[in-house]
Structures are given as C-alpha cells and as structure tokens.
TORRO-651980 format. One line per 2 residues: number of its first residue (from 1); their letters; for each residue y, z, x negated of N, C-alpha, C. Coordinates in Angstrom, 2 decimals. Each point is the difference from the previous one (the first is absolute). Layout:
NUM = a = Y:Z:X:Y:Z:X:Y:Z:X ~ ...
END
This chain:
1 = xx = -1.20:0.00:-0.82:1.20:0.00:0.82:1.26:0.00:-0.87 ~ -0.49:0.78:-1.00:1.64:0.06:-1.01:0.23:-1.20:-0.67
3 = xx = -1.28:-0.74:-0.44:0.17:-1.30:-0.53:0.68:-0.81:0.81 ~ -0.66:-0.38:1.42:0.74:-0.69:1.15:1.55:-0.27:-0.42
5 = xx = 0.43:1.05:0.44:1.19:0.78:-0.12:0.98:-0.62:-0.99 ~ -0.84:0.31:-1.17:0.66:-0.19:-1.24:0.24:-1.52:-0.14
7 = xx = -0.89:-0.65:0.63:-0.01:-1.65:-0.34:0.82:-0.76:1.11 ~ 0.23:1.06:0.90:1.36:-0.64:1.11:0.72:-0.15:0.17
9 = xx = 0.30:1.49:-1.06:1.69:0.41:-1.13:0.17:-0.78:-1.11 ~ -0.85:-0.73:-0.47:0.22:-0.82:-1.16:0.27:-1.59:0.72
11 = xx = -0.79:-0.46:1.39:0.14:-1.09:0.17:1.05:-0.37:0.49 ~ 0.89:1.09:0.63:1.41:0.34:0.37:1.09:-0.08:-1.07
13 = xx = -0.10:0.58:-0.75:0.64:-0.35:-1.34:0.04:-1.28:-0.51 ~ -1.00:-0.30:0.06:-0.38:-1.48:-0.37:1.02:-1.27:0.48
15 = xx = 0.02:0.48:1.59:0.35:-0.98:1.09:1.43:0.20:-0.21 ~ 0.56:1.10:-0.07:1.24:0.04:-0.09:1.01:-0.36:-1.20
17 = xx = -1.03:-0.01:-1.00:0.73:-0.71:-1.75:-0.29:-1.54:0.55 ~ -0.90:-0.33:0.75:-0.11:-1.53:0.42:1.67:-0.32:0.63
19 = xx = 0.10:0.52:0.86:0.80:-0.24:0.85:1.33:0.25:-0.47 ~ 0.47:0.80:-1.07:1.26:0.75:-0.90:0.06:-1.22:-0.61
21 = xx = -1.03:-0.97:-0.41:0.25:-1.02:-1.13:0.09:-1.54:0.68 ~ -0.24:0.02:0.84:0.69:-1.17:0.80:1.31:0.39:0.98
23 = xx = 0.98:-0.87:-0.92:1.65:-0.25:0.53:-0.08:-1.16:0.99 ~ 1.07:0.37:0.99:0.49:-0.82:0.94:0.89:-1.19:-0.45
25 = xx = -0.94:-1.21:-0.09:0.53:-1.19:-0.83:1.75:-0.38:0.42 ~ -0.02:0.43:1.42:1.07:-0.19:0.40:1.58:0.50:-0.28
27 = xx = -0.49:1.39:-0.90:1.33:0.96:-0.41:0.24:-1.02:-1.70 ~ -0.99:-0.71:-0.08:0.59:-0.81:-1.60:1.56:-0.27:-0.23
29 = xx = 0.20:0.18:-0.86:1.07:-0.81:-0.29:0.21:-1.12:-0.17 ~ 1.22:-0.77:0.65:-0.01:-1.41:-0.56:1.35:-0.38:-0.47
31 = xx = 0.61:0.85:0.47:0.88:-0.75:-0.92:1.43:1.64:0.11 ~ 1.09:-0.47:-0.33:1.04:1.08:0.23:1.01:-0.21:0.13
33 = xx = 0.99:0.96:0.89:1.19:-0.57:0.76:1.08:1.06:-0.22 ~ 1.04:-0.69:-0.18:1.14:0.64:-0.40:1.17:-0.18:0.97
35 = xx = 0.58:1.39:0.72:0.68:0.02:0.76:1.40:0.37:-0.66 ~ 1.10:-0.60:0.25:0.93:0.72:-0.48:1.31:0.15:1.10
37 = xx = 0.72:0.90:-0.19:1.26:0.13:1.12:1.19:0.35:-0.50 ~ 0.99:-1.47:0.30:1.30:0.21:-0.75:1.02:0.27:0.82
39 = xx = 0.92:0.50:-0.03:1.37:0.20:0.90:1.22:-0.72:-0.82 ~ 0.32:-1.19:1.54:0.93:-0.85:-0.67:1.15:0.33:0.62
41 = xx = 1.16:0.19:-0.52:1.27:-0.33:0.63:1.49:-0.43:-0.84 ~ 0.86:-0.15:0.96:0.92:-0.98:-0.52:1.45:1.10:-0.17
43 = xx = -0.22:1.39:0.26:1.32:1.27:-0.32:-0.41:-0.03:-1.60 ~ 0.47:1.64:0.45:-0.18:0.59:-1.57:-1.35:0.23:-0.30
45 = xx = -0.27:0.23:-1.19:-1.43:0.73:0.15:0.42:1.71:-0.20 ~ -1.05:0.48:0.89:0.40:1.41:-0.05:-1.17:0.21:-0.68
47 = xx = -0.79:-0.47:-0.26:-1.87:0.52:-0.31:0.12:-0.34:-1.67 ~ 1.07:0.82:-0.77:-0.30:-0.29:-1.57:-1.62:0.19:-0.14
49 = xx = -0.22:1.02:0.42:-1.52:0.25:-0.62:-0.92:-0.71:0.19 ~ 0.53:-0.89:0.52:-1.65:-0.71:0.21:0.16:-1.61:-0.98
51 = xx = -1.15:-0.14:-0.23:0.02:-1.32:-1.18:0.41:-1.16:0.75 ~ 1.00:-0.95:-0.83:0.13:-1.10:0.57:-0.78:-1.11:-0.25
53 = xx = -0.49:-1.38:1.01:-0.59:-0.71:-0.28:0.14:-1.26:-1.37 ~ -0.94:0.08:-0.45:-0.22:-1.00:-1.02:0.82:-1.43:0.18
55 = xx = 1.00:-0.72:-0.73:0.48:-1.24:0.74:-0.51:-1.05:0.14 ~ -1.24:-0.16:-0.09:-0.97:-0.53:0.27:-0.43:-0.13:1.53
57 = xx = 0.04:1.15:0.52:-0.52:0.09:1.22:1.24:0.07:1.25 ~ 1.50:0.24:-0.66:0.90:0.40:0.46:0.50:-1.58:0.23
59 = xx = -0.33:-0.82:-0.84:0.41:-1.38:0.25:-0.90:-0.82:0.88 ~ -1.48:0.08:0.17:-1.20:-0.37:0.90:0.87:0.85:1.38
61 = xx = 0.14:1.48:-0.07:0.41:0.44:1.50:1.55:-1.37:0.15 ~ 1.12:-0.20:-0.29:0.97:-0.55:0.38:-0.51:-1.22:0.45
63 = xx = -0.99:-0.43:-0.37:-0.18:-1.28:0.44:0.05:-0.78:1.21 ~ -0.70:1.76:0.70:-0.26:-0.44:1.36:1.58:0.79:0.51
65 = xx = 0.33:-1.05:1.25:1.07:0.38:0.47:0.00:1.52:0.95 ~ -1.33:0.24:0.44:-0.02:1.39:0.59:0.10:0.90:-0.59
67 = xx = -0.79:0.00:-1.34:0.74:0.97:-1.01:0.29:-0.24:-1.19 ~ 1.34:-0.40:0.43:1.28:-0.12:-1.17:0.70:1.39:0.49
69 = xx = 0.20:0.47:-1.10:0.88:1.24:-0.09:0.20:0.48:-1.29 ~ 1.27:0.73:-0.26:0.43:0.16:-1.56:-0.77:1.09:-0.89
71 = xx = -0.49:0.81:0.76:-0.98:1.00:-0.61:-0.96:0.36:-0.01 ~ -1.38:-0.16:-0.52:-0.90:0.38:0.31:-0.55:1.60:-0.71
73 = xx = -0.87:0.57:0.54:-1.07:1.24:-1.09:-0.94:0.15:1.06 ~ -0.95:0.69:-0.99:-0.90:0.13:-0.30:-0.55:1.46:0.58
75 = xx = -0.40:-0.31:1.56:-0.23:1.51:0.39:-1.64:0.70:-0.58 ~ -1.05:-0.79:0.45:-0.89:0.38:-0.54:-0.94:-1.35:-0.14
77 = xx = -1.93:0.79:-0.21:-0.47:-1.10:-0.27:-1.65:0.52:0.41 ~ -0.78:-0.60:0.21:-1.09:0.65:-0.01:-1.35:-1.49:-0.27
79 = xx = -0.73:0.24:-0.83:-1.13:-1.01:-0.33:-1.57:0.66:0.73 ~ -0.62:-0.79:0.76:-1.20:0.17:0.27:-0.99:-1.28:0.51
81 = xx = -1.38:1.24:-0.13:-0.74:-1.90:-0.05:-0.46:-0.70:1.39 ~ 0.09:-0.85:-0.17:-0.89:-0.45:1.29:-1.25:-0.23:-0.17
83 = xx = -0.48:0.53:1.01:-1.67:-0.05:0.23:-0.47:-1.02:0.44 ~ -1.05:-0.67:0.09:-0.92:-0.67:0.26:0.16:-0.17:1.60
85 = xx = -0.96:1.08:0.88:0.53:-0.06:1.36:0.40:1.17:0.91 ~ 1.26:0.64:-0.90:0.56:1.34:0.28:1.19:-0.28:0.39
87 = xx = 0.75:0.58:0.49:1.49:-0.30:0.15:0.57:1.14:-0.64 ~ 0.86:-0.11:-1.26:0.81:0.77:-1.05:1.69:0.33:0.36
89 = xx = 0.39:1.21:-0.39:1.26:0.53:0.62:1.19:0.02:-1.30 ~ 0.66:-0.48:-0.40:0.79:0.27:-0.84:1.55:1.05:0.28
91 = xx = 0.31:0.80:-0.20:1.19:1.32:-0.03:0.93:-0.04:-0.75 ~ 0.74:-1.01:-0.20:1.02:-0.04:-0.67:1.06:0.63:-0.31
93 = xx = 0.10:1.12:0.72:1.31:0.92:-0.27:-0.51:1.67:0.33 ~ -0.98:0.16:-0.95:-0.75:0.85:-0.01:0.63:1.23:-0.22
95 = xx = 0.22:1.69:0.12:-1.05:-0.30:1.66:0.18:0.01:1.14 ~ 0.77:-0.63:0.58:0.74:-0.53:0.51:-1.05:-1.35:0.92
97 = xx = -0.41:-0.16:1.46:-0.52:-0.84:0.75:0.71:-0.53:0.74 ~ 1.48:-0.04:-0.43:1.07:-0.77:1.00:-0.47:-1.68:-0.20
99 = xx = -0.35:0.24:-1.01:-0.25:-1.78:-0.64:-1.66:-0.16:0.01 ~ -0.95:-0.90:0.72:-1.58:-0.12:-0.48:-0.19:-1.47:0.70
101 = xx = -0.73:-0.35:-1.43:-0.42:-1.26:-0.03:-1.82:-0.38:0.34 ~ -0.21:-0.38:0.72:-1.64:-0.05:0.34:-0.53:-1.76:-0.23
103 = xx = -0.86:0.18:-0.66:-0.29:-1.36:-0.59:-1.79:-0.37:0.02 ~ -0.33:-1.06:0.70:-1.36:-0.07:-0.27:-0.50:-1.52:-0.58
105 = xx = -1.14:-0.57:-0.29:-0.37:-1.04:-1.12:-0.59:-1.01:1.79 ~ 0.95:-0.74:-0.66:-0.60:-1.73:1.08:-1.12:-0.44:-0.79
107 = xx = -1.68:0.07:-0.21:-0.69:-0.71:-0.87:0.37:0.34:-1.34 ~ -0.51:-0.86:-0.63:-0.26:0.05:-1.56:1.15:-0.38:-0.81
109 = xx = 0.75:1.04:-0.70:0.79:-0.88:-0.83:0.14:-0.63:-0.80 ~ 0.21:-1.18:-0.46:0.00:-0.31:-1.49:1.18:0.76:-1.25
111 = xx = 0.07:-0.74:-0.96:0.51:0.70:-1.59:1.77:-0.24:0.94 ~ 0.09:-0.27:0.28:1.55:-0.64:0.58:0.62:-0.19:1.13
113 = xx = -0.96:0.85:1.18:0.33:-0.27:1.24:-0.80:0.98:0.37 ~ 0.67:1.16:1.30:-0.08:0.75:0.47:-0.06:-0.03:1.68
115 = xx = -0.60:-0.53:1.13:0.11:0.15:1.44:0.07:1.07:0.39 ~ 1.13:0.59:0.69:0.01:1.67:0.25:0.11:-0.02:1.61
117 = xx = -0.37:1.24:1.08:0.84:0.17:0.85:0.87:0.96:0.15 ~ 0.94:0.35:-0.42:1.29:0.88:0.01:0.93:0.68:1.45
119 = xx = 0.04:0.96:-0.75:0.97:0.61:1.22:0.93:1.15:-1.11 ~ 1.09:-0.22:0.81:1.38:0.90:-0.53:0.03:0.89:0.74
121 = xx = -0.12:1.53:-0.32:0.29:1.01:1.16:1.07:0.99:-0.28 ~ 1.13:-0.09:0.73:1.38:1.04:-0.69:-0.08:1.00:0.95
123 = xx = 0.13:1.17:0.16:0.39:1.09:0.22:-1.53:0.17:1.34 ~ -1.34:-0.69:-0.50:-0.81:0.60:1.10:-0.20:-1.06:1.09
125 = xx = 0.67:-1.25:-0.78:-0.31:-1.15:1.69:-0.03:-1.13:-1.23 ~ -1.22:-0.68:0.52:0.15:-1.55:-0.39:1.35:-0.86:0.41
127 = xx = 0.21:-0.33:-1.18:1.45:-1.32:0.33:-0.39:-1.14:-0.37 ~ -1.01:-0.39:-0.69:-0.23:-1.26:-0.55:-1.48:0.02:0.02
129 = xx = -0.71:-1.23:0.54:-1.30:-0.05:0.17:0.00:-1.72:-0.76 ~ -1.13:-0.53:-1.19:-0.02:-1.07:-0.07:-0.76:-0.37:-0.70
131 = xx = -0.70:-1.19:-0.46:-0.36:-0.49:-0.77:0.11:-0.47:-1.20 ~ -0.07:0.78:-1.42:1.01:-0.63:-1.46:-1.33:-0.79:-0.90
133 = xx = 0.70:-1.06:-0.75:-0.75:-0.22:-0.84:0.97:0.57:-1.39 ~ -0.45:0.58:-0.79:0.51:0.18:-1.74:-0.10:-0.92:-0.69
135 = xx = 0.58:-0.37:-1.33:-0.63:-0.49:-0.78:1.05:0.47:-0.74 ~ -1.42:-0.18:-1.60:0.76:0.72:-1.40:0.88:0.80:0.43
137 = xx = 1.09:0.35:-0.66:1.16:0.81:-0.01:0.92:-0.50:0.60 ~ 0.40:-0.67:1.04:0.34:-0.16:1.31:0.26:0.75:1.22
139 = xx = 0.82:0.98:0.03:0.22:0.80:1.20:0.01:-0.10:1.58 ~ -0.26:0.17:0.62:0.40:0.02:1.32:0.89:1.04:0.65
141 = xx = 1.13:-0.52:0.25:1.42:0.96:0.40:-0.16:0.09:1.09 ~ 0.24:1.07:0.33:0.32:0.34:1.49:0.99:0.94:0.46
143 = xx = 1.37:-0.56:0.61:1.27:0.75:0.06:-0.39:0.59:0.88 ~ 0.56:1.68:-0.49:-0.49:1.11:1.09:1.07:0.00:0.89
145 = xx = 0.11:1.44:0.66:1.35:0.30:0.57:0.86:0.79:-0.77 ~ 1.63:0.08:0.35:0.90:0.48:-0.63:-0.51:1.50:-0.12
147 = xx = 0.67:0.42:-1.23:-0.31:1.16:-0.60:0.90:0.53:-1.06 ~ 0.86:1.50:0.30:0.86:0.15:-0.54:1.04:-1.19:-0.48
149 = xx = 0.87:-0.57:0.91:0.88:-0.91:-0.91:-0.22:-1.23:-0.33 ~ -1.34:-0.51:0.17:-1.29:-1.31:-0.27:-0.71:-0.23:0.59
151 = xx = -0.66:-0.73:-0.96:-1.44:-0.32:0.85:-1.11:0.22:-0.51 ~ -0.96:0.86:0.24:-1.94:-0.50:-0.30:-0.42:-1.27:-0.25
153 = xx = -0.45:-0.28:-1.51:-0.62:-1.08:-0.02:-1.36:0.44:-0.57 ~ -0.90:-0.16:0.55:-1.58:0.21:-0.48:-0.47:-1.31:-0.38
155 = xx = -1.01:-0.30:-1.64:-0.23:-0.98:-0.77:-1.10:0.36:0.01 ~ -1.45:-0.81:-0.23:-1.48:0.39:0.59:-0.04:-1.69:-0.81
157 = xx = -0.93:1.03:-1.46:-0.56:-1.61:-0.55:-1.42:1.01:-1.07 ~ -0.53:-1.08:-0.61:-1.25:0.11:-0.54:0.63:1.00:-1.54
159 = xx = -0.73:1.02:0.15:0.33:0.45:-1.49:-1.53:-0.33:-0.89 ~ 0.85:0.11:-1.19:-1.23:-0.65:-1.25:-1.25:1.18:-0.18
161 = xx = -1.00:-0.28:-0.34:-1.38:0.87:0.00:0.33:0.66:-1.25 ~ -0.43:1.22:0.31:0.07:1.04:-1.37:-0.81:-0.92:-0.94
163 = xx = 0.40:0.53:-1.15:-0.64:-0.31:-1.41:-1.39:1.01:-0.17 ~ -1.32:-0.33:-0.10:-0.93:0.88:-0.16:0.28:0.44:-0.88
165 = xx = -0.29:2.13:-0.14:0.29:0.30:-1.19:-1.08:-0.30:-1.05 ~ 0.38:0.72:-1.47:-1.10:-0.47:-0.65:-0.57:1.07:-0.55
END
C-alpha cells in the first residue's frame, strides 16, 4: 500500500514537471513595440524638465500639417513585446494609466513589417480603435487631445530586438 502510494506521488511529480516544461507557444515573442508620448505646443514651454525631441523626429512631426507645432517633449515612453497570439499593453507614463496602448499581432510578421490591431485608451475609454501596419523605424502618430496648453501625440513603431547577451 505504501509503495502504491509512493508511485502516485512520484507519477504526479512527474506529470507536473511535464506540464511546467511546456510553454504556451502563443505568449512567444515576436517582435517589440515602442510606444512613445510627446506634448506638442505652440506657447511657451513650461515643462523645462522634460527632454526635448531629437530634430530628427521634430522635423518628421512638422511635416504633417496636424502636427505642426513649435515645441515638442518628450513625456514618456514604454517598450514591450508583442506576442504571438496575446494582446500586449504598453504604459507610457508610468505610473500613471491616463495613457495605455493595447496592441495585438495580425499573423506572422516578417523582418520589416508588423500587422497590429491597436487601440489608444486615455483616461479609461478607448478613443482610437484600428488597424496599423509598422515598418522599420517608421512611426505611427496619433494626435491625442489637448493637454496642458497642447496636444498628445502618441508614436507606436517597431523597436529594435535586444542584443543577446554574451
């Protein structure tokens, strides 16, 4: 009887290191997404502290006529991955959930192209529901609403894969 026992407690053990060692293919990673949220406006800037944008990106924002404005920064930023067939939350103005970005994988991506379905959620309500494609380092802007003095602009593009360490 104690043997029984003993070999039911072991086949249990057994079953459960089985089961600990198979992952849900679906939480994989495939790739990673970079949210960022700038506040643009055309006064003063009152927000010394916060970093201003690169002119790089400050000249890509003017381009478009919705957001042209004389100032941009750099409120926050948040990188996370997208899964396989999960839908991933990015928090950009941490910690802080006035700002959340929810992002899930259309199919398979390739090295250069990303199918997402996206949603923008500010203060607890979806405002933007849609379909993005990424590519490379290519942003997708999306003018928020006014905010202090400006405007919300949220940027949602592919960030580069860590470097394996060594």
């Amino acid at each position: 009887m104690i043997r029984r026992c003993w070999m039911i407690a072991c086949l249990g053990v057994a079953l459960s290191a089985v089961g600990a060692a198979q992952e849900d293919p679906g939480k994989a990673p495939i790739a990673r997404i970079r949210v960022t949220v700038y506040h643009a406006s055309d006064g003063p800037v009152a927000a010394d502290k916060l970093a201003a944008v690169n002119q790089e990106t400050a000249d890509r924002l003017r381009k478009e006529e919705r957001l042209r404005f004389k100032h941009y920064r750099v409120l926050g930023q948040d990188t996370q991955p997208l899964l396989r067939s999960y839908e991933s939350w990015a928090q950009p103005l941490k910690p802080s959930d006035e700002v959340l970005v929810r992002f899930e994988a259309q199919g398979v991506p390739t090295r250069k192209l990303v199918a997402l379905d996206l949603e923008l959620w500010l203060g607890r309500k979806k405002i933007v529901k849609t379909d993005a494609r990424l590519e490379g380092d290519r942003p997708l802007f999306v003018l928020g609403p006014a905010w202090r003095d400006g405007r919300l602009i949220i940027a949602v593009a592919l960030a580069p894969s860590p470097k394996p360490a060594l």
